[in-house]
LONU-395570 format. One line per 3 residues: number of its first residue (from 1); their letters; for each residue z, y, x of C-alpha. Coordinates in Angstrom, 3 decimals. Layout:
NUM = A = Z:Y:X ~ ...
END
This chain:
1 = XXX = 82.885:153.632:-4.841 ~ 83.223:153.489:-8.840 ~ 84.741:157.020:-8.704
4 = XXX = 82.029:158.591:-6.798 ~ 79.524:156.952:-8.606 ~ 80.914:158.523:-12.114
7 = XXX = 81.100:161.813:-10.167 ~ 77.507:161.237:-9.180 ~ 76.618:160.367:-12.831
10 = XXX = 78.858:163.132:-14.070 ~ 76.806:165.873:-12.094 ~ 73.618:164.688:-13.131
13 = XXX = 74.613:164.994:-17.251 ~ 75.763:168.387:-16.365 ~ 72.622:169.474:-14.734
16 = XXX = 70.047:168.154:-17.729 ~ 72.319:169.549:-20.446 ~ 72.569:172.513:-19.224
19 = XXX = 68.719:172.973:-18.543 ~ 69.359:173.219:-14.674 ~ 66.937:171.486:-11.931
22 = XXX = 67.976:168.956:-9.423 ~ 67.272:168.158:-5.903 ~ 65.904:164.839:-5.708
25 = XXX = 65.606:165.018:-2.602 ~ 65.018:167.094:0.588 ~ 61.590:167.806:0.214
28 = XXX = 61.377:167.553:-3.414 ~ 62.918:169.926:-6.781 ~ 62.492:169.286:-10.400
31 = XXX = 60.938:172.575:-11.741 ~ 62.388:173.692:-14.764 ~ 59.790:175.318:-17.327
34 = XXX = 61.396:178.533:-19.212 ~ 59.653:181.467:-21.177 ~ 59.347:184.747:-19.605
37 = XXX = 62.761:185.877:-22.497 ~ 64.481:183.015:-21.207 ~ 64.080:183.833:-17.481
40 = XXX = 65.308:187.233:-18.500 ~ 68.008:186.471:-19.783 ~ 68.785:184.209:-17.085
43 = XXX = 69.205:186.982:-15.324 ~ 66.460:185.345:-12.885 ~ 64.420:186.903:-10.095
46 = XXX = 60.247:186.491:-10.025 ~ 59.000:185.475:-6.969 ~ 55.506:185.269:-7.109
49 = XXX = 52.614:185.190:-9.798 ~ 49.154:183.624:-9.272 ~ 46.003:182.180:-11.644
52 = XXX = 45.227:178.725:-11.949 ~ 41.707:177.990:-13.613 ~ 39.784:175.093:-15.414
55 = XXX = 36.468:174.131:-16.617 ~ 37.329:171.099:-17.973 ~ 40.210:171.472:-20.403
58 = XXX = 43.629:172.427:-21.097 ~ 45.271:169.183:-20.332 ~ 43.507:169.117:-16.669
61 = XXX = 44.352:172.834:-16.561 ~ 48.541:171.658:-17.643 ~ 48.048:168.960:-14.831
64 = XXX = 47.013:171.755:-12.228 ~ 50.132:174.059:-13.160 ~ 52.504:171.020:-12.585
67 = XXX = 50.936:170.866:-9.375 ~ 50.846:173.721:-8.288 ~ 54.950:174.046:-9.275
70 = XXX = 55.403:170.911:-7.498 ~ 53.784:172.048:-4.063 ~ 55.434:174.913:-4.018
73 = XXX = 59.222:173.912:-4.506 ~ 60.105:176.483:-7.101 ~ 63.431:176.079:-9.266
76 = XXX = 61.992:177.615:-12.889 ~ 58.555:178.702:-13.691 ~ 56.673:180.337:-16.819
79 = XXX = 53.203:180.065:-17.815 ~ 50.800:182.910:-20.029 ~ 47.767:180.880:-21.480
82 = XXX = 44.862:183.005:-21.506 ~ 42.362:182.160:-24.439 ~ 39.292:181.798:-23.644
85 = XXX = 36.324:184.029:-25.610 ~ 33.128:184.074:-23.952 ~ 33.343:181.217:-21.654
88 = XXX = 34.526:178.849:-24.238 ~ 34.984:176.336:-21.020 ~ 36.834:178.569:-18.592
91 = XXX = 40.780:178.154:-19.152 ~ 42.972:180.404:-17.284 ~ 46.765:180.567:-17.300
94 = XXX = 49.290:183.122:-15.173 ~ 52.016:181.381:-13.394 ~ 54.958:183.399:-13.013
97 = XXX = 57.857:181.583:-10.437 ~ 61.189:182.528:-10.319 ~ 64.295:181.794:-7.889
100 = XXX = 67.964:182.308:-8.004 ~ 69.811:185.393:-9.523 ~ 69.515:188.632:-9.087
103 = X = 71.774:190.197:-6.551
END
């Protein structure tokens, strides 16, 4: 039991030092946020992109990203902030997901 336990343990520094994302469990993974260089150089493949907007303020509109990530079960993500100019209250940001490696 001690053995698998320090396997277990093991794993898990593995996966957070090396920036990876864990299953938690079935229904649930840990998103990982990267920029769209890092992604790139990941050698990571986009999935899908899609707007998320706010009238309120950028911390609801960094609430509504995380769950939006969260719903959709996606292993990294990136995020382009729009600035607002006319509509000083409308705040827009472009999710970009990615999956995997390319093949």
């Amino acid at each position: 039991m001690k053995k698998l336990l320090s396997i277990v343990l093991f794993a898990m520094v593995l996966v957070f030092a090396f920036g990876g994302y864990a299953a938690l469990d079935s229904h649930h993974v840990v998103a990982k946020k990267v920029t769209r260089a890092e992604a790139k150089s990941m050698g990571l493949n986009k999935t899908a992109y899609y707007m998320v907007y706010n009238t309120e303020d950028m911390a609801r509109l960094d609430d509504q990203i995380k769950e939006k990530v969260e719903q959709r079960s996606v292993a990294y993500y990136s995020v382009v902030y729009f600035v607002p100019r006319r509509n000083k209250d409308h705040y827009q940001a472009m999710i970009t997901e990615y999956n995997g490696k390319f093949e």
